[in-house]
PDB file of N, CA, C and O in Angstrom:
ATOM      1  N   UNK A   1      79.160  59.006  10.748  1.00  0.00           N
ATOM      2  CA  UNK A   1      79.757  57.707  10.503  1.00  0.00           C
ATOM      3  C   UNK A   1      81.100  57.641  11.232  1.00  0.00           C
ATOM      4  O   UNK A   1      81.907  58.547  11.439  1.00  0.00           O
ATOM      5  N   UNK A   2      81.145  56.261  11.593  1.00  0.00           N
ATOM      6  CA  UNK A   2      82.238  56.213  12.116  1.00  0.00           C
ATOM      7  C   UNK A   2      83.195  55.435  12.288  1.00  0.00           C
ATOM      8  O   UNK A   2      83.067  54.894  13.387  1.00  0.00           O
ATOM      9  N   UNK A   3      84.287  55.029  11.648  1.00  0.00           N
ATOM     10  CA  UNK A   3      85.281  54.014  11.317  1.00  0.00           C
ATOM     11  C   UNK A   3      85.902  53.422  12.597  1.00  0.00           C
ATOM     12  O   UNK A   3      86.525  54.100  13.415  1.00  0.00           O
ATOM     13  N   UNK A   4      85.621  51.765  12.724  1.00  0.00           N
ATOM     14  CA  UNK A   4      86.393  51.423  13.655  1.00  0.00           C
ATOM     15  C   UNK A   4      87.116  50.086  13.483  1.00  0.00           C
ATOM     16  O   UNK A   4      87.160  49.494  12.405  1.00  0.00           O
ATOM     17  N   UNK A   5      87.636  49.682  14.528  1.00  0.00           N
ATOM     18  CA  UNK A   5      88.705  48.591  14.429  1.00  0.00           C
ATOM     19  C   UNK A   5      88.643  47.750  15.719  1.00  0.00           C
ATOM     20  O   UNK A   5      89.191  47.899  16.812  1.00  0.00           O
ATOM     21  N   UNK A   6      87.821  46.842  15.252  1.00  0.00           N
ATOM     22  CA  UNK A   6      87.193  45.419  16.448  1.00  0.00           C
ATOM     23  C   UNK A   6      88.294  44.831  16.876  1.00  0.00           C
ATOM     24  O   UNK A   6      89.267  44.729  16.128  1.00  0.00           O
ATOM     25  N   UNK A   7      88.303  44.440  17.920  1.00  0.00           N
ATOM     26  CA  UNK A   7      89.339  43.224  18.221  1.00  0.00           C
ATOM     27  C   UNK A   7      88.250  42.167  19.174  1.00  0.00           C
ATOM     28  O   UNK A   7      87.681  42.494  20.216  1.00  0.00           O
ATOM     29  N   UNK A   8      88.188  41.164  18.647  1.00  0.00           N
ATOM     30  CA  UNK A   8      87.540  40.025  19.040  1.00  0.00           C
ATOM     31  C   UNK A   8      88.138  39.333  20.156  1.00  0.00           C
ATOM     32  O   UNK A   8      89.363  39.207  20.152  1.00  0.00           O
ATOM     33  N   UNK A   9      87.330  38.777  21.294  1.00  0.00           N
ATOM     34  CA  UNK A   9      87.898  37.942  22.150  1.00  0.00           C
ATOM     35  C   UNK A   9      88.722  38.529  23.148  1.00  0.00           C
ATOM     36  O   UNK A   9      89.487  37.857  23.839  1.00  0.00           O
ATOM     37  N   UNK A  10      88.557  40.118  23.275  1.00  0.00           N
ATOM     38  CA  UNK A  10      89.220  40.810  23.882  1.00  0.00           C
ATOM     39  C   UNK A  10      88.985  40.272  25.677  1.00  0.00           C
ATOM     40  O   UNK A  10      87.856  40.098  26.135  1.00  0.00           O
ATOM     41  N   UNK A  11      89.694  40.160  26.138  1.00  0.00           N
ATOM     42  CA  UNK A  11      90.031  39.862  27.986  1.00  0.00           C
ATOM     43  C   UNK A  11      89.044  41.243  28.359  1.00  0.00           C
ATOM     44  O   UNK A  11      89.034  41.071  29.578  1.00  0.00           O
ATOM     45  N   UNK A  12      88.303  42.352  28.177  1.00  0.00           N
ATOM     46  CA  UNK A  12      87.735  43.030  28.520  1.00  0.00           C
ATOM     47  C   UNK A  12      86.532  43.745  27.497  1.00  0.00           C
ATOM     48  O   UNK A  12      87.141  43.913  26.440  1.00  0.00           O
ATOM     49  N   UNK A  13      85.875  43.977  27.407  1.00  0.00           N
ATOM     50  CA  UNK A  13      85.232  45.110  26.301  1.00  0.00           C
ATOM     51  C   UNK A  13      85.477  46.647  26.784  1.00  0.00           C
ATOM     52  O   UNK A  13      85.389  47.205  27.878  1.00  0.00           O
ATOM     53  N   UNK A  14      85.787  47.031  25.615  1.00  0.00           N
ATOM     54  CA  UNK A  14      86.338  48.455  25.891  1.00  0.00           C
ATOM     55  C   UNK A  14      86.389  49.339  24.369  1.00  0.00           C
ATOM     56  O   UNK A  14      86.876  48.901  23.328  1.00  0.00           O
ATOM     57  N   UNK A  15      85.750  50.687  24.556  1.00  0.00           N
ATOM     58  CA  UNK A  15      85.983  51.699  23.433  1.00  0.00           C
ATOM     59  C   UNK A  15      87.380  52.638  23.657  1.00  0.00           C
ATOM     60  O   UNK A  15      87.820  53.007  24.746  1.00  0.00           O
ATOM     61  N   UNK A  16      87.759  52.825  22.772  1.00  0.00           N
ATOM     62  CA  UNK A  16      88.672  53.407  22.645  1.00  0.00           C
ATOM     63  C   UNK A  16      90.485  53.035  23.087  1.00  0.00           C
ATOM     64  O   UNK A  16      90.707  52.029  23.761  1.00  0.00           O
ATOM     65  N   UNK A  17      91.291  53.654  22.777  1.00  0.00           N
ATOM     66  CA  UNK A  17      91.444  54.906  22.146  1.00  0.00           C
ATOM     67  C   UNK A  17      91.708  54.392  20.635  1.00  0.00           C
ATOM     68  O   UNK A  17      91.414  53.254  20.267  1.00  0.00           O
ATOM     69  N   UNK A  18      92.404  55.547  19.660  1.00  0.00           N
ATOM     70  CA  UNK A  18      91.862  55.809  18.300  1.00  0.00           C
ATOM     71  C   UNK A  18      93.236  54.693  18.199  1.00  0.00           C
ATOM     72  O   UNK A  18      94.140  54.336  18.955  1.00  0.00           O
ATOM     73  N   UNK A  19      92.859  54.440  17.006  1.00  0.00           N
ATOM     74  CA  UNK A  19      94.357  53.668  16.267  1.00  0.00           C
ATOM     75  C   UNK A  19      94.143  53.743  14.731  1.00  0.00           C
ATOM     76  O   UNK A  19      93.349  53.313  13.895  1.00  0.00           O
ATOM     77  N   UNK A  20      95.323  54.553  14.795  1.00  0.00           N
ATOM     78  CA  UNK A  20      95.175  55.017  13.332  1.00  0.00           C
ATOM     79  C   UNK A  20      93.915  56.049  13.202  1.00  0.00           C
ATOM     80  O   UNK A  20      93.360  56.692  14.093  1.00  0.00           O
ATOM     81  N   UNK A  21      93.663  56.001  11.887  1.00  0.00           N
ATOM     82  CA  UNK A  21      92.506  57.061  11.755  1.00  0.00           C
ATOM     83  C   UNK A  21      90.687  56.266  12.218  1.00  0.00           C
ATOM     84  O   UNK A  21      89.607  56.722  11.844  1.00  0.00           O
ATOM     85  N   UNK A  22      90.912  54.991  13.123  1.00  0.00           N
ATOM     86  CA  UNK A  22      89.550  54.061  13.340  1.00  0.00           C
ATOM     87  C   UNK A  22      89.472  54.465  14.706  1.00  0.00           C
ATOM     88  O   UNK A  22      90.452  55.194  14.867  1.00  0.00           O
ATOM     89  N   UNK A  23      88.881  54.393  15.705  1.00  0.00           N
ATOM     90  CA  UNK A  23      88.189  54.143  16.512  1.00  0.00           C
ATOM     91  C   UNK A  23      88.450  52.399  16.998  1.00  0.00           C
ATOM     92  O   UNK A  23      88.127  51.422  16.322  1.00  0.00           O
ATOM     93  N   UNK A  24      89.308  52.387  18.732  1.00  0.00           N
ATOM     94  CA  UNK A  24      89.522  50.823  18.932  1.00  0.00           C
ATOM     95  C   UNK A  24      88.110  50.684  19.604  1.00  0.00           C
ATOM     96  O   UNK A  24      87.496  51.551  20.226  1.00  0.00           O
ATOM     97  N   UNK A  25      87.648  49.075  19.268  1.00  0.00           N
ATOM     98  CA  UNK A  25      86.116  48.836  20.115  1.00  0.00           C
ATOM     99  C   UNK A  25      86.901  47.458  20.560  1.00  0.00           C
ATOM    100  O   UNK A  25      87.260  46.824  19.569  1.00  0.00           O
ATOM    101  N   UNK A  26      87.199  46.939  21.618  1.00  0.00           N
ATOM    102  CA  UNK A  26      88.071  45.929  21.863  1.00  0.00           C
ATOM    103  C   UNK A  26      85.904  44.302  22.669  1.00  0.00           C
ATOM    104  O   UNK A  26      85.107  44.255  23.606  1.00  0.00           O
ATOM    105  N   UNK A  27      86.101  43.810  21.851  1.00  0.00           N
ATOM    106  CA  UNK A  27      84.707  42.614  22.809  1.00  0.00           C
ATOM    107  C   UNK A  27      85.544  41.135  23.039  1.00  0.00           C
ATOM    108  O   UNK A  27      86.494  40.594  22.474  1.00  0.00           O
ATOM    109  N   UNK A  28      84.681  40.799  24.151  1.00  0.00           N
ATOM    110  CA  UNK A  28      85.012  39.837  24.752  1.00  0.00           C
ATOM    111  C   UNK A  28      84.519  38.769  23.693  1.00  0.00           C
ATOM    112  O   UNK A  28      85.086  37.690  23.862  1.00  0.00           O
ATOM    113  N   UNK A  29      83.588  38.780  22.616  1.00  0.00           N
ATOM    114  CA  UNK A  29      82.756  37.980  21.801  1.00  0.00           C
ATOM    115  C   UNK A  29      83.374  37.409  21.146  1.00  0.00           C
ATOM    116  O   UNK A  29      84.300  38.170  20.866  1.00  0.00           O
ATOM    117  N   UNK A  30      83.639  35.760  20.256  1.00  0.00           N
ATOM    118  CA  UNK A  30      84.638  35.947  19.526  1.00  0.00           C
ATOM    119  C   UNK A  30      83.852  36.121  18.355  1.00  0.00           C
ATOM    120  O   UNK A  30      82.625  36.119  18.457  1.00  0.00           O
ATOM    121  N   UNK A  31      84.749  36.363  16.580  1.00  0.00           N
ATOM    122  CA  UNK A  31      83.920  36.846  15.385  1.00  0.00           C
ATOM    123  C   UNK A  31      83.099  35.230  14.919  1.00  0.00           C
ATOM    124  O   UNK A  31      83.472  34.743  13.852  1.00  0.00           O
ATOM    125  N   UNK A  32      82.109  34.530  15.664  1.00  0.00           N
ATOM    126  CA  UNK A  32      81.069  33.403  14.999  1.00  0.00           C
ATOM    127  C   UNK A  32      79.669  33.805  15.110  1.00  0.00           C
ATOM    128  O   UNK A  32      79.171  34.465  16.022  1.00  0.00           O
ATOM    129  N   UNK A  33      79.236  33.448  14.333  1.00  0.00           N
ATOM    130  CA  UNK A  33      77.561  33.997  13.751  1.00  0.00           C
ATOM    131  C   UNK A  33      76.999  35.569  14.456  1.00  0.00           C
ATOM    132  O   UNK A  33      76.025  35.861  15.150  1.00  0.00           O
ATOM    133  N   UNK A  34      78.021  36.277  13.949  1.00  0.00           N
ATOM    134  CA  UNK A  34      77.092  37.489  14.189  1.00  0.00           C
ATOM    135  C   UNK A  34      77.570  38.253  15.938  1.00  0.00           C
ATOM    136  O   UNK A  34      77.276  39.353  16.405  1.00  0.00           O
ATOM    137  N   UNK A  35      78.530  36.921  16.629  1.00  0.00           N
ATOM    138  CA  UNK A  35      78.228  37.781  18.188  1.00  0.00           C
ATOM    139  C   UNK A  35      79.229  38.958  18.385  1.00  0.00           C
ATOM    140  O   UNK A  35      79.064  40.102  18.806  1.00  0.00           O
ATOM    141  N   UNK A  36      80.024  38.467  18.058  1.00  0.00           N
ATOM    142  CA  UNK A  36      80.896  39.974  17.835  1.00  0.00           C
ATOM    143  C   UNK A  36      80.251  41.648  17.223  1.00  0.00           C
ATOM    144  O   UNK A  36      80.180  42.829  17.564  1.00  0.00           O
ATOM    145  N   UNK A  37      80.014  41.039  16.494  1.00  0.00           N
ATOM    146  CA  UNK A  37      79.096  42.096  15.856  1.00  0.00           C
ATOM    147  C   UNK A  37      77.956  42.760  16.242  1.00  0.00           C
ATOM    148  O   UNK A  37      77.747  43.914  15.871  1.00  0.00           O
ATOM    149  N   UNK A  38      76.994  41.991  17.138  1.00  0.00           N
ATOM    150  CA  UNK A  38      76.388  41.995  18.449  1.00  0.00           C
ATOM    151  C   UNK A  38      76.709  43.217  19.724  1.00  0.00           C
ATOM    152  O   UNK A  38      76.062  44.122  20.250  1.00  0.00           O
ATOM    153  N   UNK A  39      78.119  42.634  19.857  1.00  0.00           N
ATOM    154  CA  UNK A  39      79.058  43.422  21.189  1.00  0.00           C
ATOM    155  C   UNK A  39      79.413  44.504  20.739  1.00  0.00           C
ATOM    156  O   UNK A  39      79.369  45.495  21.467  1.00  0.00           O
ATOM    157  N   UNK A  40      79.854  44.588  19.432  1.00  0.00           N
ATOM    158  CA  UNK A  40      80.297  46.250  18.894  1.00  0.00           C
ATOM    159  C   UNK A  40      79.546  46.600  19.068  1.00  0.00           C
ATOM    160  O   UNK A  40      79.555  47.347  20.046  1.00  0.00           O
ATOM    161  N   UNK A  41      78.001  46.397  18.220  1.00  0.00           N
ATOM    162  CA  UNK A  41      76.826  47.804  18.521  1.00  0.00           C
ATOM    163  C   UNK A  41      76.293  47.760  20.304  1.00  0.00           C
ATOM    164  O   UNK A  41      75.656  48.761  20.628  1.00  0.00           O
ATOM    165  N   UNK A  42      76.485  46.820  21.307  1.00  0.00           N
ATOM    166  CA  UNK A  42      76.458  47.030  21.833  1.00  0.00           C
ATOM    167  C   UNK A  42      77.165  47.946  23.290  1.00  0.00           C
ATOM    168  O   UNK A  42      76.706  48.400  24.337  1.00  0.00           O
ATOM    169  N   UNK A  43      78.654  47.879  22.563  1.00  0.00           N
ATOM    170  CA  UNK A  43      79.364  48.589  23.193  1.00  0.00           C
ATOM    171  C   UNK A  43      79.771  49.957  23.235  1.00  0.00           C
ATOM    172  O   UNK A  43      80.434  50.657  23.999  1.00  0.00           O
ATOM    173  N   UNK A  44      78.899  50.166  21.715  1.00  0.00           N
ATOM    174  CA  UNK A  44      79.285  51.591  21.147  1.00  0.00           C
ATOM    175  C   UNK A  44      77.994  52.162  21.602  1.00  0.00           C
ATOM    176  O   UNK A  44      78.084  53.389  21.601  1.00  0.00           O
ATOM    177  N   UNK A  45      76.762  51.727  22.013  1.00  0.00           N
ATOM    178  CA  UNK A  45      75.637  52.087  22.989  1.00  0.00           C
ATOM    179  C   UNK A  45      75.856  52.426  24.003  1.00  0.00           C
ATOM    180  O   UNK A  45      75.199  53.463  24.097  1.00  0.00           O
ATOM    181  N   UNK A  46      76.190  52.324  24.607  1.00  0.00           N
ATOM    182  CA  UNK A  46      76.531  51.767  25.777  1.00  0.00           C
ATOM    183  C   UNK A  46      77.647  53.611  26.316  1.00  0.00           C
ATOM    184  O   UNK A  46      77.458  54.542  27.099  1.00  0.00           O
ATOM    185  N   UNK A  47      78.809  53.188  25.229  1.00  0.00           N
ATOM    186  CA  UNK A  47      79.734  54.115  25.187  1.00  0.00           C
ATOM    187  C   UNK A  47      79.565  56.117  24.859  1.00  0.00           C
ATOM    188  O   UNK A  47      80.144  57.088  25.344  1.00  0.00           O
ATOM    189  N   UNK A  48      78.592  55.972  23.924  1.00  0.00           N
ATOM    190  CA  UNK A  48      77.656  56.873  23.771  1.00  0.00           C
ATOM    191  C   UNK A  48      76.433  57.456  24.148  1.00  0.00           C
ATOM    192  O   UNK A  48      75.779  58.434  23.785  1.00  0.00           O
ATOM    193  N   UNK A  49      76.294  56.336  25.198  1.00  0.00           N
ATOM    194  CA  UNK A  49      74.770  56.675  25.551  1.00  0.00           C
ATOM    195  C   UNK A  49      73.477  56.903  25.187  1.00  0.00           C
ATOM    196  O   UNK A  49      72.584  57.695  25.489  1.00  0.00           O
ATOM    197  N   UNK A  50      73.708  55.545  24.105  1.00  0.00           N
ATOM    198  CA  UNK A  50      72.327  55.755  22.875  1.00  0.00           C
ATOM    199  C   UNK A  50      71.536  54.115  23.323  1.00  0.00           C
ATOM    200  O   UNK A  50      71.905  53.390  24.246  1.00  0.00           O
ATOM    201  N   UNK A  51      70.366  53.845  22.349  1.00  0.00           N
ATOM    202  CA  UNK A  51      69.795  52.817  22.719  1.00  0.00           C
ATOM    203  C   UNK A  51      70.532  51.970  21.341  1.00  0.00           C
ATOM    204  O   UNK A  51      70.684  52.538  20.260  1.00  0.00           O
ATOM    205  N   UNK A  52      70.869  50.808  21.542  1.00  0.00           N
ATOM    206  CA  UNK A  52      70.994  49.814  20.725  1.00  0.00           C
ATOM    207  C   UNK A  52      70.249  50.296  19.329  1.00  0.00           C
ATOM    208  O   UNK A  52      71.155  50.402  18.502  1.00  0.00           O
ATOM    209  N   UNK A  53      69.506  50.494  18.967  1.00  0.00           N
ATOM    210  CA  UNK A  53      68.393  50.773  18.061  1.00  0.00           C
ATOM    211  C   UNK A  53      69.695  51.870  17.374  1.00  0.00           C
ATOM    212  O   UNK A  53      70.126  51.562  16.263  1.00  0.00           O
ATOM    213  N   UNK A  54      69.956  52.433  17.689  1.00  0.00           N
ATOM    214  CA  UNK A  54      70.516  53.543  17.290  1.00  0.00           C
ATOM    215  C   UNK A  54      72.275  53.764  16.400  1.00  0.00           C
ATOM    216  O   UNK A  54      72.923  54.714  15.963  1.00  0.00           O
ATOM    217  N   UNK A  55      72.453  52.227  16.507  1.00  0.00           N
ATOM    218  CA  UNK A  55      74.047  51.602  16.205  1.00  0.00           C
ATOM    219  C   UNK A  55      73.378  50.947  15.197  1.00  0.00           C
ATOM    220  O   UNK A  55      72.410  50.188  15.246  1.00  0.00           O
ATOM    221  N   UNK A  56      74.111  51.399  14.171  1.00  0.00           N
ATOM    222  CA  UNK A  56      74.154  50.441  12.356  1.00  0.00           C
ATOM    223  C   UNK A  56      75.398  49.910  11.845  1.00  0.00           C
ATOM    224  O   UNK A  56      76.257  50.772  11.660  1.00  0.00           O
ATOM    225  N   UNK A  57      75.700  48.799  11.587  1.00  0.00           N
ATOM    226  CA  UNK A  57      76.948  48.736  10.964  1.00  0.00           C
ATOM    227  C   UNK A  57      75.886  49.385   9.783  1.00  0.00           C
ATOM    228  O   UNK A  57      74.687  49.387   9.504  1.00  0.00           O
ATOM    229  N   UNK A  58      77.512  50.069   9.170  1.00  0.00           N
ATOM    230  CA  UNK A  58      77.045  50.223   7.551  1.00  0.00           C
ATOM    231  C   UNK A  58      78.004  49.431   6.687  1.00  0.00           C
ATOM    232  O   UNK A  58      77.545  48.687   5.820  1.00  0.00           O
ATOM    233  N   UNK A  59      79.379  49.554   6.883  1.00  0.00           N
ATOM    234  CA  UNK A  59      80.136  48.564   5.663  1.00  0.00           C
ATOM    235  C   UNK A  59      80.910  47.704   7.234  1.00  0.00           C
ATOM    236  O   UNK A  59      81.216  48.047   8.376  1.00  0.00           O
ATOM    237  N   UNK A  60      80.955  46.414   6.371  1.00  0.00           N
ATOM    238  CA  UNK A  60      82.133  45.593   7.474  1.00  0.00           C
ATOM    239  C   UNK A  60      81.354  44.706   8.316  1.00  0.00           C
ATOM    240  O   UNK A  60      81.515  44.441   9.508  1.00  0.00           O
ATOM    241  N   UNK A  61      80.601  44.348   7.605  1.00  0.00           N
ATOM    242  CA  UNK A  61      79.929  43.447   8.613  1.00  0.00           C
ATOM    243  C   UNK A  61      80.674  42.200   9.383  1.00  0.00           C
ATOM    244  O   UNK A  61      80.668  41.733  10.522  1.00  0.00           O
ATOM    245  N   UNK A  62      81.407  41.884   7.964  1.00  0.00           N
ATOM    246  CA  UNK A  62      82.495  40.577   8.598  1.00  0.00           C
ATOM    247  C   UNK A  62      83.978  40.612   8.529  1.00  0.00           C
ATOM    248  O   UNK A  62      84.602  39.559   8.393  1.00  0.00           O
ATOM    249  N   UNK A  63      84.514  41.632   8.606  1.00  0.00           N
ATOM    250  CA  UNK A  63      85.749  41.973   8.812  1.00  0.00           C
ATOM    251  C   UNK A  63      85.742  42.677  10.269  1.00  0.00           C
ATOM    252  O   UNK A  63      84.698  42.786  10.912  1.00  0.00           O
ATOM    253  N   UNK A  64      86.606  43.001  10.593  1.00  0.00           N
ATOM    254  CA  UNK A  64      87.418  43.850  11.727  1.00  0.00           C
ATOM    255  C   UNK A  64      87.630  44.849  11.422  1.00  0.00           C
ATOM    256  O   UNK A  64      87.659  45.601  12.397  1.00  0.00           O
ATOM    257  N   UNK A  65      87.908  45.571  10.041  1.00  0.00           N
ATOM    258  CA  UNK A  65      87.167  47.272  10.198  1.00  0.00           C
ATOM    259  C   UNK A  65      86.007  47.578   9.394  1.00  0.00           C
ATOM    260  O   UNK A  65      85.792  47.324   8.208  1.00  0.00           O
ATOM    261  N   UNK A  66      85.281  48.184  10.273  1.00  0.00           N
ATOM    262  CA  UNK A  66      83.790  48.232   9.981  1.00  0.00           C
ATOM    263  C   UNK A  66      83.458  49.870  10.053  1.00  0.00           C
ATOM    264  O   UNK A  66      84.219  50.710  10.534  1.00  0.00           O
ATOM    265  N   UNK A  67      82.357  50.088   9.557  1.00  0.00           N
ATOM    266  CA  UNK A  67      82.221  51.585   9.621  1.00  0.00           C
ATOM    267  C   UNK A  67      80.629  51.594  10.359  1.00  0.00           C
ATOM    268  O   UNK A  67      79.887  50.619  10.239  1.00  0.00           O
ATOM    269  N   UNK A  68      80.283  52.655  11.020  1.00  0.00           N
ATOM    270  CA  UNK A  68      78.954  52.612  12.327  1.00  0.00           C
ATOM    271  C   UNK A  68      78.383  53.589  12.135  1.00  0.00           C
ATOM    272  O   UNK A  68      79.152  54.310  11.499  1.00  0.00           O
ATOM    273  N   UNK A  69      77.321  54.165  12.323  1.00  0.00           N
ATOM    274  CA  UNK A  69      76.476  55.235  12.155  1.00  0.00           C
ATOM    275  C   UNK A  69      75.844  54.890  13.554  1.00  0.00           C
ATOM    276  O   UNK A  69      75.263  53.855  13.882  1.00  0.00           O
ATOM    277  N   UNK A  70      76.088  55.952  14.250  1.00  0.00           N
ATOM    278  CA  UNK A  70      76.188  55.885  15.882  1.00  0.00           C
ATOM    279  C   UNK A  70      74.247  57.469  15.558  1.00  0.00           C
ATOM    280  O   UNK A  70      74.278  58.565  14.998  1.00  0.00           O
ATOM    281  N   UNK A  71      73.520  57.039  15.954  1.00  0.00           N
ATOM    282  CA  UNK A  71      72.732  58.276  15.805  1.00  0.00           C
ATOM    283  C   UNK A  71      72.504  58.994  17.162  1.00  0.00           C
ATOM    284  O   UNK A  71      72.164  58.324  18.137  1.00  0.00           O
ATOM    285  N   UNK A  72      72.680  60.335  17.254  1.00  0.00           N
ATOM    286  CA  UNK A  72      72.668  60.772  18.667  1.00  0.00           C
ATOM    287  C   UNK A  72      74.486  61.469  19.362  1.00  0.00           C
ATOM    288  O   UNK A  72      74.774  62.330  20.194  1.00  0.00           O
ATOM    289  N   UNK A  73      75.187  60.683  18.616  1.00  0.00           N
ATOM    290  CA  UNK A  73      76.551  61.229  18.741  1.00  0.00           C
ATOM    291  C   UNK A  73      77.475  62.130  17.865  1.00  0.00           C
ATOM    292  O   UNK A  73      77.912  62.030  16.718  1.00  0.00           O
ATOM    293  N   UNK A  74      77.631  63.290  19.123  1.00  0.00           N
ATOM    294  CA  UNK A  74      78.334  64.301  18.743  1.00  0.00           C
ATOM    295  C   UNK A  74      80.273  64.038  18.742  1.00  0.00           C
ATOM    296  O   UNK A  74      81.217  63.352  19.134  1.00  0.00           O
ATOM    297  N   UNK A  75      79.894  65.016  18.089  1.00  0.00           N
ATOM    298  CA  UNK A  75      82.173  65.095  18.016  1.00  0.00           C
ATOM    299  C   UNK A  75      82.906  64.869  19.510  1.00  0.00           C
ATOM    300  O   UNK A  75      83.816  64.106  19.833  1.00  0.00           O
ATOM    301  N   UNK A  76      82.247  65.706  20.176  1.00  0.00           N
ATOM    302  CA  UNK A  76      82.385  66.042  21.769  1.00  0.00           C
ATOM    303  C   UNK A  76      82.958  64.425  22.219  1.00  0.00           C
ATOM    304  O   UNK A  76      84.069  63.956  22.466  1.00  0.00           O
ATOM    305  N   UNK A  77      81.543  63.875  22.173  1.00  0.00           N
ATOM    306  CA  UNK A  77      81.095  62.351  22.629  1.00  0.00           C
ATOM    307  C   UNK A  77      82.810  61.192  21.875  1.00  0.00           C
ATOM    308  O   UNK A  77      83.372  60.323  22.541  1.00  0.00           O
ATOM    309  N   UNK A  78      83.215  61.611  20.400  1.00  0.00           N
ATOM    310  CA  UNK A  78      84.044  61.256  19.867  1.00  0.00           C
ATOM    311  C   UNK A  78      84.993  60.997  20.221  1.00  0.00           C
ATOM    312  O   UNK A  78      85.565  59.912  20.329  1.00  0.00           O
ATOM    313  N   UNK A  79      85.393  62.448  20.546  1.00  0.00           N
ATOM    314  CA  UNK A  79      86.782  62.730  20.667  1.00  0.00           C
ATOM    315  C   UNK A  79      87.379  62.361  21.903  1.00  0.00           C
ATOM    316  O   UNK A  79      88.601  62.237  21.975  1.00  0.00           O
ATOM    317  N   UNK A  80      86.340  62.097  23.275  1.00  0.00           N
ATOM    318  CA  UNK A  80      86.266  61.887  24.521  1.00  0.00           C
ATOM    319  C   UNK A  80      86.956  60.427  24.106  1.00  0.00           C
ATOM    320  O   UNK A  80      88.145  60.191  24.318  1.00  0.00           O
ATOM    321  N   UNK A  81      86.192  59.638  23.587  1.00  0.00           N
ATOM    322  CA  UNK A  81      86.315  58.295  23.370  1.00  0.00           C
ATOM    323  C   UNK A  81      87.791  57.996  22.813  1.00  0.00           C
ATOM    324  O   UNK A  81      88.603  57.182  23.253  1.00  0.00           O
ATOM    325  N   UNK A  82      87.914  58.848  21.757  1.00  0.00           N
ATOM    326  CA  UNK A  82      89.177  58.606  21.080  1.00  0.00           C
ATOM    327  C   UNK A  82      90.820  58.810  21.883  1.00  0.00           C
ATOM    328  O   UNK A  82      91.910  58.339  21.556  1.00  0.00           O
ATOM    329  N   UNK A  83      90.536  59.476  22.737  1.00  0.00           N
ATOM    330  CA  UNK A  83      91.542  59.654  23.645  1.00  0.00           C
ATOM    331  C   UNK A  83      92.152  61.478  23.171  1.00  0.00           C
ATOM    332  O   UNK A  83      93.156  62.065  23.573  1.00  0.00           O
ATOM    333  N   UNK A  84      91.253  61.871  22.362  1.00  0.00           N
ATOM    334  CA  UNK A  84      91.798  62.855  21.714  1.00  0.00           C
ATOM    335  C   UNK A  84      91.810  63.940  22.645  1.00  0.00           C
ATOM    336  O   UNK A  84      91.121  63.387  23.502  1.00  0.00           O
ATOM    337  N   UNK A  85      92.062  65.040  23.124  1.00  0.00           N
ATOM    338  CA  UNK A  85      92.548  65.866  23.989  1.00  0.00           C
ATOM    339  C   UNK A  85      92.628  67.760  23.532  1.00  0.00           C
ATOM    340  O   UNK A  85      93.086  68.571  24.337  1.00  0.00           O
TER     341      UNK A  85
END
């Protein structure tokens, strides 16, 4: 699982780096019916190298921090993302 922190309407889509103890997922989508929410699991696919199928929100569906069950991703894959070093 994995805690993150959306920013909607972002000028780019982009994972990372960490803020705070979340994970940044920045989408170009803004938060109306679902498309944002859309772009996260799609970006965190994408970012990980998993198939869509494989990204769950689990809590947060309609807020801006949401928690993900990414299947297929290791710490490695994480920490890369997070900017962690």
């Amino acid at each position: 699982m994995i805690d993150v922190l959306v920013v909607p309407r972002a000028s780019r889509t982009a994972v990372g780096p960490r803020v705070g103890d979340r994970l940044r997922v920045a989408v170009t989508a803004p938060p109306v019916d679902g498309a944002a929410n859309a772009a996260v699991i799609e970006a965190l696919a994408d970012a990980f190298g998993v198939r869509k199928a494989s990204v769950t929100i689990v809590r947060g569906e309609t807020g801006r921090r949401k928690t993900v069950r990414v299947e297929g991703a290791t710490a490695g894959m994480l920490q890369r993302l997070a900017g962690d070093n």
